[in-house]
ROSEMI-788323 format. One record per residue (C-alpha): residue number from 1; residue in one letter; x, y, z. Coordinates in nm, 3 decimals. Layout:
{num = NUM&residu = a&px = X&py = Y&pz = Z}
...
//
This chain:
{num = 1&residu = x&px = 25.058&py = 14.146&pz = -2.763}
{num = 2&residu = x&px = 24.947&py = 14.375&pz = -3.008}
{num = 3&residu = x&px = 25.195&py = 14.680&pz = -3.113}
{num = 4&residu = x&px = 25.150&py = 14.976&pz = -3.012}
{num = 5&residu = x&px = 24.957&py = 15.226&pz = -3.311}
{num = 6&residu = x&px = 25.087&py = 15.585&pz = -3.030}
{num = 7&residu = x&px = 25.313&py = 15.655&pz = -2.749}
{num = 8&residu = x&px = 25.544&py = 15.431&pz = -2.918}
{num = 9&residu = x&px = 25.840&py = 15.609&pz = -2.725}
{num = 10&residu = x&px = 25.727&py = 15.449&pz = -2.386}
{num = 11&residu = x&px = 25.823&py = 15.107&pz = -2.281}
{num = 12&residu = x&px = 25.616&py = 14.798&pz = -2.265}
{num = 13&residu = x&px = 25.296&py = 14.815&pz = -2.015}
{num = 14&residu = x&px = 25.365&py = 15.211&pz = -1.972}
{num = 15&residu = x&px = 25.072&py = 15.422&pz = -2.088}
{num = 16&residu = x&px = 24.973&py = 15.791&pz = -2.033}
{num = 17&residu = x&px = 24.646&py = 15.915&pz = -1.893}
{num = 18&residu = x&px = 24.474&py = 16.203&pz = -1.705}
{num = 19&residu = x&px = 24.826&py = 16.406&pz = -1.718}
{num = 20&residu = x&px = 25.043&py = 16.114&pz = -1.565}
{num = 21&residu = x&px = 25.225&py = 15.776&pz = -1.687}
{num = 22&residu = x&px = 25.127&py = 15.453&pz = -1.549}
{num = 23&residu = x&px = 25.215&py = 15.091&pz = -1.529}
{num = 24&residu = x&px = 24.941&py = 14.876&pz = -1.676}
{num = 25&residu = x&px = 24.968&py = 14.449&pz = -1.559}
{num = 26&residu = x&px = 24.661&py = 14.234&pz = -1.472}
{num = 27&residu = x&px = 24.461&py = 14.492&pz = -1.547}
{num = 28&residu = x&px = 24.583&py = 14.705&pz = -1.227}
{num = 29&residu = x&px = 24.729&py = 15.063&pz = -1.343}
{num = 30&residu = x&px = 24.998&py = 15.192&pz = -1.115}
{num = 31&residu = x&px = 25.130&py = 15.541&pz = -1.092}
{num = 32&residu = x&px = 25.440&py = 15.628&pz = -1.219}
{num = 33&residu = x&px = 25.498&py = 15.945&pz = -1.242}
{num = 34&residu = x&px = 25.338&py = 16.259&pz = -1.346}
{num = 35&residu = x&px = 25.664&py = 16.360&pz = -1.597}
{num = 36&residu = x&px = 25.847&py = 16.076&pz = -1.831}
{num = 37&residu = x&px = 26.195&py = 16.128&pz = -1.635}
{num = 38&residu = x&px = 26.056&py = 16.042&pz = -1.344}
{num = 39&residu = x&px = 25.843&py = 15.764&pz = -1.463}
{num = 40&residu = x&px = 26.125&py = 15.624&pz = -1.652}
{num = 41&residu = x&px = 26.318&py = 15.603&pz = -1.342}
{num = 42&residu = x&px = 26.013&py = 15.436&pz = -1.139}
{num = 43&residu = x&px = 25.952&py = 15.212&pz = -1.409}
{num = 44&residu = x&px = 26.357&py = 15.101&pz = -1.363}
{num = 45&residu = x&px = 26.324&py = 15.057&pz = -1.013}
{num = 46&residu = x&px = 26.014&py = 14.817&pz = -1.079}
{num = 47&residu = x&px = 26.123&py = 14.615&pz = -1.336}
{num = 48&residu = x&px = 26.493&py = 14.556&pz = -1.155}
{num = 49&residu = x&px = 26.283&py = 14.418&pz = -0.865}
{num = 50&residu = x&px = 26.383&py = 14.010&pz = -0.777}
{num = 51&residu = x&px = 26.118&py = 13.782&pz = -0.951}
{num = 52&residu = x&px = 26.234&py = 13.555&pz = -0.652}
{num = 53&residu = x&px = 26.203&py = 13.771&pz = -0.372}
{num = 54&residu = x&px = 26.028&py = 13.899&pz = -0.066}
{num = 55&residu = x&px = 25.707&py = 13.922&pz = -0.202}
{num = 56&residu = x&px = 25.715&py = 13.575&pz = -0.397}
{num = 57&residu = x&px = 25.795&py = 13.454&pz = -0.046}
{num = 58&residu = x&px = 25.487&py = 13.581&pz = 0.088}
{num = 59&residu = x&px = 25.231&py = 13.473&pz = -0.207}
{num = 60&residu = x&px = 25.365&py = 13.142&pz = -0.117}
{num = 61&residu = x&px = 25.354&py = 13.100&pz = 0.204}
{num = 62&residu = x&px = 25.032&py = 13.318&pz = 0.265}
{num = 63&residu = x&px = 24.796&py = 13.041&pz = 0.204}
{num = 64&residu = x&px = 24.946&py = 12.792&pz = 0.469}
{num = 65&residu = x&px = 24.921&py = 13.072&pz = 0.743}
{num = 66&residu = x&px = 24.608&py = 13.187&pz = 0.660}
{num = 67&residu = x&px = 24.432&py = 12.782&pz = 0.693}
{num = 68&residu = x&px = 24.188&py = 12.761&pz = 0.915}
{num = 69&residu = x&px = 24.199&py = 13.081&pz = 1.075}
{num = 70&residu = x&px = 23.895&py = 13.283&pz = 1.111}
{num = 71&residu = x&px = 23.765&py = 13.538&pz = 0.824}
{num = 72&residu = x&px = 23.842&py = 13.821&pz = 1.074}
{num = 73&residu = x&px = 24.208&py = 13.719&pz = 1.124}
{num = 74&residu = x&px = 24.250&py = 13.630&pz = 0.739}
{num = 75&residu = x&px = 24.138&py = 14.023&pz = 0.668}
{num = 76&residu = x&px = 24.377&py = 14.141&pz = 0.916}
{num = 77&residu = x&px = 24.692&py = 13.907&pz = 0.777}
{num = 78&residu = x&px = 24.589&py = 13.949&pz = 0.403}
{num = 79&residu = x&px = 24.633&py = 14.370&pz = 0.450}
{num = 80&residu = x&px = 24.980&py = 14.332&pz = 0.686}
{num = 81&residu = x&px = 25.091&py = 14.095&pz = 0.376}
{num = 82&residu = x&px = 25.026&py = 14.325&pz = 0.125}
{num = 83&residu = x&px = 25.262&py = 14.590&pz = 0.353}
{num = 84&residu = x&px = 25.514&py = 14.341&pz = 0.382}
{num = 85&residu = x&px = 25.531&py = 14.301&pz = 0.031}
{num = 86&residu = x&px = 25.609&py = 14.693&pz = -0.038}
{num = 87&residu = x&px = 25.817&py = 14.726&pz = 0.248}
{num = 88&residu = x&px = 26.019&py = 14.471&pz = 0.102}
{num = 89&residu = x&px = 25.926&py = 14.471&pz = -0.266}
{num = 90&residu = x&px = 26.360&py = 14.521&pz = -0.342}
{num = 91&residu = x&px = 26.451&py = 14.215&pz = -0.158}
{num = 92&residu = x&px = 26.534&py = 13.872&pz = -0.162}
{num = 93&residu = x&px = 26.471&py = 13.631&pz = 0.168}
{num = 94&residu = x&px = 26.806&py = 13.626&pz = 0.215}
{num = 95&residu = x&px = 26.894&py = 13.948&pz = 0.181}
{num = 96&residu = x&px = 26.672&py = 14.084&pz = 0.455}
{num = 97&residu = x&px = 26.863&py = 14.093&pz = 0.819}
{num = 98&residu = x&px = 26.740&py = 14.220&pz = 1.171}
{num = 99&residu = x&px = 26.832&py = 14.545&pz = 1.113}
{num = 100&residu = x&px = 26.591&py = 14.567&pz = 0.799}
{num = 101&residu = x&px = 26.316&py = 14.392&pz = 1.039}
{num = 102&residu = x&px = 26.362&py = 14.685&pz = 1.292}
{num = 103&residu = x&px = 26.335&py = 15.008&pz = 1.041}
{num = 104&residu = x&px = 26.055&py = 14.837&pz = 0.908}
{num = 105&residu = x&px = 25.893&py = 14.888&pz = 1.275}
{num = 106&residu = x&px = 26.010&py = 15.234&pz = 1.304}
{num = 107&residu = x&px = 25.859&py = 15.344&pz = 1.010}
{num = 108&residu = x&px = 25.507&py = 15.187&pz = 1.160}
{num = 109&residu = x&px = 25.598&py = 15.328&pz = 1.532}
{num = 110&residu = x&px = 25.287&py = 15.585&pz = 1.493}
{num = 111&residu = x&px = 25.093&py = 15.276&pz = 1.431}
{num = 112&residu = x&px = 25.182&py = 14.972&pz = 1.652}
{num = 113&residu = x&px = 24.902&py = 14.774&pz = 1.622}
{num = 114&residu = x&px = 24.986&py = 14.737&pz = 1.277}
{num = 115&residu = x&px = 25.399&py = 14.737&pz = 1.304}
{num = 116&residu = x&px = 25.316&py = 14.426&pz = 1.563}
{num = 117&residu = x&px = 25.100&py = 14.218&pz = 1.266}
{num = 118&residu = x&px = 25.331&py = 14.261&pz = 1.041}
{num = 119&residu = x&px = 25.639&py = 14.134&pz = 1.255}
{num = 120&residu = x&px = 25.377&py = 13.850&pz = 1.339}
{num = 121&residu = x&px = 25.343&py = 13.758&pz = 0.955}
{num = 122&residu = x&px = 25.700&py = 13.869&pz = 0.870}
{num = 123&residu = x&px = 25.794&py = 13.606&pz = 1.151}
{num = 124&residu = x&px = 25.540&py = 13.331&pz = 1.080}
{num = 125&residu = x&px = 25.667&py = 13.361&pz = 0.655}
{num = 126&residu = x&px = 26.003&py = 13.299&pz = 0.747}
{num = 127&residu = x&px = 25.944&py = 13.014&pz = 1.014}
{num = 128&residu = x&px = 25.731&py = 12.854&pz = 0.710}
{num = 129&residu = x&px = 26.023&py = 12.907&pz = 0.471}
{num = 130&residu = x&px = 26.285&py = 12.736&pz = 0.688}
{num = 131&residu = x&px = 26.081&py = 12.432&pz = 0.753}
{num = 132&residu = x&px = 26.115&py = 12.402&pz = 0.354}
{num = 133&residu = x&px = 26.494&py = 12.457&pz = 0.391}
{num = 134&residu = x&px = 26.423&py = 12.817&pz = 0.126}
{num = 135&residu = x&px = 26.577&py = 13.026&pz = 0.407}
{num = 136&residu = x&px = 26.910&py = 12.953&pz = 0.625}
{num = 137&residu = x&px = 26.788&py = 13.173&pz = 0.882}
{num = 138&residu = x&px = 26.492&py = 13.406&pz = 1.030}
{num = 139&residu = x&px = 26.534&py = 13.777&pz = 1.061}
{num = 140&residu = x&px = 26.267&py = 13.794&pz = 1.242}
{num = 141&residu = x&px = 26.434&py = 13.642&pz = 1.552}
{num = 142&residu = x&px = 26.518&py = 13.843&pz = 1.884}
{num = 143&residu = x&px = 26.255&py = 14.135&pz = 1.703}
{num = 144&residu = x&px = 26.094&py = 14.315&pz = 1.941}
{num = 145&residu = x&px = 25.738&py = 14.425&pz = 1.891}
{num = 146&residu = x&px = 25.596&py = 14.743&pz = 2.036}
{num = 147&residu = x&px = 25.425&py = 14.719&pz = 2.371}
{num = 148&residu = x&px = 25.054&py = 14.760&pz = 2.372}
{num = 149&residu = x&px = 24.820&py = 14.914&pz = 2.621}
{num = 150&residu = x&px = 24.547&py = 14.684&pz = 2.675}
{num = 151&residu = x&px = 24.187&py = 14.836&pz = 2.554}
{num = 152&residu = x&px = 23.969&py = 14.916&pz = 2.791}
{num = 153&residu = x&px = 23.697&py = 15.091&pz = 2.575}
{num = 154&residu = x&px = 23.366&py = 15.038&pz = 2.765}
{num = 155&residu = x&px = 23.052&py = 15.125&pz = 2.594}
{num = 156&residu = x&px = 22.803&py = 15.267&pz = 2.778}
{num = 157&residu = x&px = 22.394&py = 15.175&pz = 2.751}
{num = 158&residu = x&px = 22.349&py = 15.550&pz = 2.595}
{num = 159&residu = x&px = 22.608&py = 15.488&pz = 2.323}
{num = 160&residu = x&px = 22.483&py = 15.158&pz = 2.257}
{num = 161&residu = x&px = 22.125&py = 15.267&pz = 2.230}
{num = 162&residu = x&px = 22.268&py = 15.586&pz = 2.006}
{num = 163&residu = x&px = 22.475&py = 15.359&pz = 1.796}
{num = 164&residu = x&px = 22.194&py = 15.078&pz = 1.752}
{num = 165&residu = x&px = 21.898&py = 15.344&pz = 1.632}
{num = 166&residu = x&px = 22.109&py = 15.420&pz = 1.301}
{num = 167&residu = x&px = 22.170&py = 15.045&pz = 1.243}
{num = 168&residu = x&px = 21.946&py = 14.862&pz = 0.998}
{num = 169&residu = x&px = 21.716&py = 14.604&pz = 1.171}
{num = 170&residu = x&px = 21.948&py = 14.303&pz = 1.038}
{num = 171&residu = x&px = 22.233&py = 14.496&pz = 1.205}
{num = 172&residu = x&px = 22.089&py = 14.601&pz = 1.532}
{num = 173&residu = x&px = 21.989&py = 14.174&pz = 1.550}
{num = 174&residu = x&px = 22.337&py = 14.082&pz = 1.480}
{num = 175&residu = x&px = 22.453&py = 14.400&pz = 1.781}
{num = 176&residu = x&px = 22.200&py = 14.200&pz = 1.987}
{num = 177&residu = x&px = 22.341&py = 13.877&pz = 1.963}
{num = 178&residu = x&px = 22.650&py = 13.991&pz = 2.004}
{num = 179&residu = x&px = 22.605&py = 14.086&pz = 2.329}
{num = 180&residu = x&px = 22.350&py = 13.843&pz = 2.454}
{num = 181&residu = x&px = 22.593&py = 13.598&pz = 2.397}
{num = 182&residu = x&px = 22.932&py = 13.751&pz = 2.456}
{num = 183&residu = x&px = 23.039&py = 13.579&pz = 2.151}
{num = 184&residu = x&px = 23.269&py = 13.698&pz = 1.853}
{num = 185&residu = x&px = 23.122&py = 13.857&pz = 1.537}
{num = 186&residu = x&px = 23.249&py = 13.587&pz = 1.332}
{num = 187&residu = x&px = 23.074&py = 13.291&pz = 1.608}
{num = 188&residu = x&px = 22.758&py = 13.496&pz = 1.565}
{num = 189&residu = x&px = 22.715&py = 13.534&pz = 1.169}
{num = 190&residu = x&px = 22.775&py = 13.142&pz = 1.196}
{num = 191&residu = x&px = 22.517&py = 13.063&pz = 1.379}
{num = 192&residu = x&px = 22.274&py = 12.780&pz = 1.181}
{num = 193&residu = x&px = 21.936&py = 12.723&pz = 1.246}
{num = 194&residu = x&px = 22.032&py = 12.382&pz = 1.371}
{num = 195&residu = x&px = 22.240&py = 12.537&pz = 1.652}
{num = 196&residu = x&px = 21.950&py = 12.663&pz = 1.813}
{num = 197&residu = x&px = 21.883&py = 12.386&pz = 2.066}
{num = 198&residu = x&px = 21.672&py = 12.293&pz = 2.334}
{num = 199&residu = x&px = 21.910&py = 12.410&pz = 2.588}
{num = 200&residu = x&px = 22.020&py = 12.779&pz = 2.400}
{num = 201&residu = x&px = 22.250&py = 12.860&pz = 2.159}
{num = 202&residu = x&px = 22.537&py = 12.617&pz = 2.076}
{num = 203&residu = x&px = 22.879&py = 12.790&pz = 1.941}
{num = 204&residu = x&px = 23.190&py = 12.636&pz = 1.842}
{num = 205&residu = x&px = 23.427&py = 12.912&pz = 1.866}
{num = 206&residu = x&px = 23.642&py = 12.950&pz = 1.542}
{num = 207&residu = x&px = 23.932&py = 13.121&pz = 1.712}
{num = 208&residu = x&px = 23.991&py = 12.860&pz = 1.992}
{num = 209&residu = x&px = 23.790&py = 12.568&pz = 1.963}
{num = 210&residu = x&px = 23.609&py = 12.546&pz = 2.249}
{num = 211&residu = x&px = 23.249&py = 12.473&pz = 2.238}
{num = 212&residu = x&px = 22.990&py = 12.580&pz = 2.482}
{num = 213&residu = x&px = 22.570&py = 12.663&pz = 2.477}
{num = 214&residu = x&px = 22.456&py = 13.003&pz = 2.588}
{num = 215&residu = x&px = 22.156&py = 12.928&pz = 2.770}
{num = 216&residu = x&px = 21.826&py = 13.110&pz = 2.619}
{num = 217&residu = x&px = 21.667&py = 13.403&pz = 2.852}
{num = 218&residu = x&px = 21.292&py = 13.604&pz = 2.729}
{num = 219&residu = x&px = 21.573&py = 13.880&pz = 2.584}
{num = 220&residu = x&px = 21.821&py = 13.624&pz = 2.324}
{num = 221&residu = x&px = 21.453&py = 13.389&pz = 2.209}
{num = 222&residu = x&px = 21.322&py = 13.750&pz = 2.110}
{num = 223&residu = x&px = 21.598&py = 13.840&pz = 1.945}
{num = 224&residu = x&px = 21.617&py = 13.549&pz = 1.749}
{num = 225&residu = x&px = 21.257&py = 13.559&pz = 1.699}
{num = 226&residu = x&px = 21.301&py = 13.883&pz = 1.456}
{num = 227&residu = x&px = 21.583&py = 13.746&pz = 1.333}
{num = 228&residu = x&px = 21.351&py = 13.494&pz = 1.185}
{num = 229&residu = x&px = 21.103&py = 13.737&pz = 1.069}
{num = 230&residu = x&px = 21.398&py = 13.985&pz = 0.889}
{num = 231&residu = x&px = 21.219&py = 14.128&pz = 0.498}
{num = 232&residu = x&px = 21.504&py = 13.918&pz = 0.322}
{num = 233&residu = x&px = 21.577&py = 13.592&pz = 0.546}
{num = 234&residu = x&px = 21.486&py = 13.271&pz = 0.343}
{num = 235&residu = x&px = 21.318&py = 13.036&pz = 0.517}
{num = 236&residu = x&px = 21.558&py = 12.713&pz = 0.329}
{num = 237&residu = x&px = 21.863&py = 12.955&pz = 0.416}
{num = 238&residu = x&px = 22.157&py = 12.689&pz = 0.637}
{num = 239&residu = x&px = 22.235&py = 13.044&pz = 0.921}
{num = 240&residu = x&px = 21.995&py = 13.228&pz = 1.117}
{num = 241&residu = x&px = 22.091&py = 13.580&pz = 0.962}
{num = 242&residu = x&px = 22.120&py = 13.561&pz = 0.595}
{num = 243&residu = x&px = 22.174&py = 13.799&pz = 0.296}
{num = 244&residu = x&px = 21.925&py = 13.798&pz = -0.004}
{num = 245&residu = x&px = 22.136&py = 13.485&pz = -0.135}
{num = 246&residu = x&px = 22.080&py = 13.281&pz = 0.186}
{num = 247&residu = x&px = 22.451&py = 13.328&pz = 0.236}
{num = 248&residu = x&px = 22.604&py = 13.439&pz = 0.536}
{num = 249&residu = x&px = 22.710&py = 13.794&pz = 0.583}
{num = 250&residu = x&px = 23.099&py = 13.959&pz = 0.556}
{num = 251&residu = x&px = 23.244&py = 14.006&pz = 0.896}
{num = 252&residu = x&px = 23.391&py = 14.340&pz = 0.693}
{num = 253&residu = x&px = 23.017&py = 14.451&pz = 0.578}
{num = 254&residu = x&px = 22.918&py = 14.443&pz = 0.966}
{num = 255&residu = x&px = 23.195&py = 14.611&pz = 1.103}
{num = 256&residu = x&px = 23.172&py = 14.884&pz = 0.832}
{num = 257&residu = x&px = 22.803&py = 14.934&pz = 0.900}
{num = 258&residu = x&px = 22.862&py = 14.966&pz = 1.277}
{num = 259&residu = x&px = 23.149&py = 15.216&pz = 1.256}
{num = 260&residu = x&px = 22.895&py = 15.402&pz = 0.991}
{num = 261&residu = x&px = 22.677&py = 15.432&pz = 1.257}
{num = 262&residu = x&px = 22.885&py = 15.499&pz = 1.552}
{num = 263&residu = x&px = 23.044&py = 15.798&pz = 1.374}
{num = 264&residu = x&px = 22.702&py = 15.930&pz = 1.218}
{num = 265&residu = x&px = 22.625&py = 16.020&pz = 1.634}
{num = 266&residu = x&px = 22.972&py = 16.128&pz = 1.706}
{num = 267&residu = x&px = 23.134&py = 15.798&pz = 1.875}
{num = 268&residu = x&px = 23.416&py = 15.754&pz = 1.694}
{num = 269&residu = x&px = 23.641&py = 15.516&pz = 1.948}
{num = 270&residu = x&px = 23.436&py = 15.208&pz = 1.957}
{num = 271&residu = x&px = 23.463&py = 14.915&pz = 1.783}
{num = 272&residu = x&px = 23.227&py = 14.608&pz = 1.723}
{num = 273&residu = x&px = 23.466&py = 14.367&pz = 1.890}
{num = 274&residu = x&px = 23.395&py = 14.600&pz = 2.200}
{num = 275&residu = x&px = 23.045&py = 14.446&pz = 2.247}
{num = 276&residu = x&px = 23.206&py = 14.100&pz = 2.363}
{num = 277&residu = x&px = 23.384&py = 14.342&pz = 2.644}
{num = 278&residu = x&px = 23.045&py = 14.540&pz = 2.714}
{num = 279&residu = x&px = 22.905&py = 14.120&pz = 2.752}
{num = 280&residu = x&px = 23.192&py = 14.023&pz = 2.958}
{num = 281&residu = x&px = 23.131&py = 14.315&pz = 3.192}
{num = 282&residu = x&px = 22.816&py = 14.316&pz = 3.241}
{num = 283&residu = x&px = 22.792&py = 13.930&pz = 3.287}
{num = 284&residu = x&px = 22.983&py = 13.971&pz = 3.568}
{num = 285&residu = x&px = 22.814&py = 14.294&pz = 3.718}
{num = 286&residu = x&px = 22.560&py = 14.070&pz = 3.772}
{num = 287&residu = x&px = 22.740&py = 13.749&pz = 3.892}
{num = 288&residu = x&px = 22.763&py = 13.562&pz = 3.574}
{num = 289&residu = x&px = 23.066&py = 13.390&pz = 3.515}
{num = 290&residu = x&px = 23.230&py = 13.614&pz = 3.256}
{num = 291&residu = x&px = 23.488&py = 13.357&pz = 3.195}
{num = 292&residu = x&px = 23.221&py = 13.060&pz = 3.102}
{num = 293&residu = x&px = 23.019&py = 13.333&pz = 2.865}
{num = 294&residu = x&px = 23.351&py = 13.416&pz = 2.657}
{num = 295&residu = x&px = 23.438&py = 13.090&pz = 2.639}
{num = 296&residu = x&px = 23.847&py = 13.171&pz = 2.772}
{num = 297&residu = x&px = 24.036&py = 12.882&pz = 2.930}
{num = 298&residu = x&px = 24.213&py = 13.076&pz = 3.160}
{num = 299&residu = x&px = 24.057&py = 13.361&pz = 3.382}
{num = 300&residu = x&px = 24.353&py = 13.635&pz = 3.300}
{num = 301&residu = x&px = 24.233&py = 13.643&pz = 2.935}
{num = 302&residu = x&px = 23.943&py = 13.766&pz = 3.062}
{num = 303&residu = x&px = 24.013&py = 14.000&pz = 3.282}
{num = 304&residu = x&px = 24.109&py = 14.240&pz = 2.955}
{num = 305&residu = x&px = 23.773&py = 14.242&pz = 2.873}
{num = 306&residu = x&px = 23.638&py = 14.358&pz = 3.217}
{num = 307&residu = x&px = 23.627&py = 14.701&pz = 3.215}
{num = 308&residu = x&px = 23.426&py = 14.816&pz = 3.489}
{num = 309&residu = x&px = 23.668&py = 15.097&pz = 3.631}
{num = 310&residu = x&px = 23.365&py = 15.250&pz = 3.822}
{num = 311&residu = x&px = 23.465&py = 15.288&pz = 4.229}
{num = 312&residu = x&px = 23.320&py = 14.965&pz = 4.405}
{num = 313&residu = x&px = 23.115&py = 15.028&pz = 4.745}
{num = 314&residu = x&px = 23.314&py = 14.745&pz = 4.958}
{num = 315&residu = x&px = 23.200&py = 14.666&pz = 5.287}
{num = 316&residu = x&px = 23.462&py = 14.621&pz = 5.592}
{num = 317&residu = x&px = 23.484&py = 14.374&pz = 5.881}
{num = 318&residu = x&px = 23.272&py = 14.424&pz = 6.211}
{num = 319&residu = x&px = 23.530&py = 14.455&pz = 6.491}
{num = 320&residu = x&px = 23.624&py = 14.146&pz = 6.708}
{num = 321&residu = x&px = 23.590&py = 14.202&pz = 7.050}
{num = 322&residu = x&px = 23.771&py = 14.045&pz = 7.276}
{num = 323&residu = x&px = 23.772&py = 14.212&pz = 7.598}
{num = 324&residu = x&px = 23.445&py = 14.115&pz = 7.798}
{num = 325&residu = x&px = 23.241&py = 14.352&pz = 7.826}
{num = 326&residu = x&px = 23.107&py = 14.578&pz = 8.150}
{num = 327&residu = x&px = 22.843&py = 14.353&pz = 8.264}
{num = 328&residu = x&px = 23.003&py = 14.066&pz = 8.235}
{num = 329&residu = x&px = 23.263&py = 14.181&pz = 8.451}
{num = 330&residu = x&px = 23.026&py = 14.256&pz = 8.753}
{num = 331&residu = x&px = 23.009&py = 13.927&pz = 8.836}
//
């Protein structure tokens, strides 16, 4: 390392800029402090931290938990990691008891979607660590996570139509296919030109395994029809939507661009995962098997994404009449 030629009163990796001291490693600056005392005393704190702790835990066991999981679910693990890390950046595995586990929850309580994820990684770190015999016990036991409502965000055709007219044309393709097929986003940006089959559209769903064809109607071949004809798609490219590289796009770039959209005409409450739902629903409005389009094994798994809660016209029984009636009893 070379010596430092100013500042030679701060410690190793500290440097001052725009007004404040920072930590400089790997080429990531973190904030200190904007006066010495209290950087000094930051910069304490950081360097006491355990080597061998928490987050070392994590790094390690991060890669075996993310295997094989879909890019979606990786995203999602990856960011509850990196608050797991901060939350417990001053311990050691061992150190780190139920009670720890619970405050960390209460201090996520206003957000419980997250609070739950991270118990879920917190939990599945620590079950990895004891099957290596690095931990005696999990902290993580007897934990309770936060009850969730389930969603039942139904778009509507206007906000789909509002959202899909500020969408690029690769995006309103990919919101098309979505729900034509009542498949995931991450099933859909998969989707090869040598899955397009006789019979429809063959998916092997990354999340659960199961495999099934969505049969083609005048509405999907169209679809996939432009998707063919999109200003960037190469012809050689291995998926049916492609960037300029022939490689397939970010699960993160789509939902961005979606979200982008839905706010730019004031929807801000939907979500691109809500177009399976909108599919599901509408499947079964008119008598499709919802269950067989979303690919679930078990028909209460989809009943959370049926969210018709419009008031059904039912029609009652004709009453059974038992009594004869006055003519026949004339004779």
């Amino acid at each position: 390392m070379r010596p430092r030629t100013q500042d030679r009163h701060l410690p190793a990796c500290v440097y001052q800029k725009h007004g404040a001291y920072y930590l400089v490693k790997e080429g990531k600056w973190r904030r200190l402090g904007k006066d010495l005392h209290t950087a000094l005393i930051e910069y304490a704190s950081i360097m006491a931290m355990p080597t061998d702790g928490v987050p070392a835990l994590i790094d390690k066991a991060l890669p075996a938990i993310l295997k094989g999981r879909a890019e979606s679910t990786q995203t999602q693990y990856q960011h509850s990691a990196r608050l797991l890390k901060d939350a417990f950046a001053e311990f050691r595995p061992e150190q780190v008891r139920h009670g720890d586990v619970v405050q960390m929850m209460d201090a996520y309580s206003d957000r419980i979607a997250v609070a739950n994820r991270m118990l879920t990684v917190l939990r599945m770190v620590y079950r990895w660590a004891l099957d290596r015999q690095l931990v005696e016990f999990d902290p993580t036991v007897s934990v309770k996570r936060y009850k969730q409502k389930p969603r039942d965000r139904l778009i509507s055709e206007a906000e789909y139509t509002a959202i899909y007219k500020q969408c690029a044309p690769w995006v309103q393709v990919i919101m098309d296919l979505c729900y034509l097929t009542g498949q995931r986003i991450g099933d859909v940006l998969k989707i090869e030109h040598a899955h397009l089959l006789d019979e429809g559209i063959y998916f092997e769903q990354q999340k659960t395994g199961k495999k099934l064809i969505v049969g083609w109607s005048p509405e999907l071949l169209a679809v996939v029809e432009r998707a063919r004809t999109l200003p960037f798609t190469l012809k050689s490219a291995k998926y049916l939507i492609s960037g300029r590289a022939g490689t397939m796009f970010r699960h993160t770039n789509v939902w961005r661009r979606f979200k982008d959209a839905a706010r730019a005409v004031g929807i801000n409450d939907v979500t691109l995962h809500d177009l399976r739902a909108m599919a599901g629903t509408e499947a079964e409005r008119q008598g499709i098997d919802p269950t067989a389009l979303l690919g679930h094994s078990d028909r209460r798994t989809t009943k959370t994404y049926l969210r018709d809660r419009s008031t059904k016209v039912v029609a009652g029984p004709t009453k059974v009449r038992t009594e004869k009636t006055a003519k026949e009893k004339q004779f």
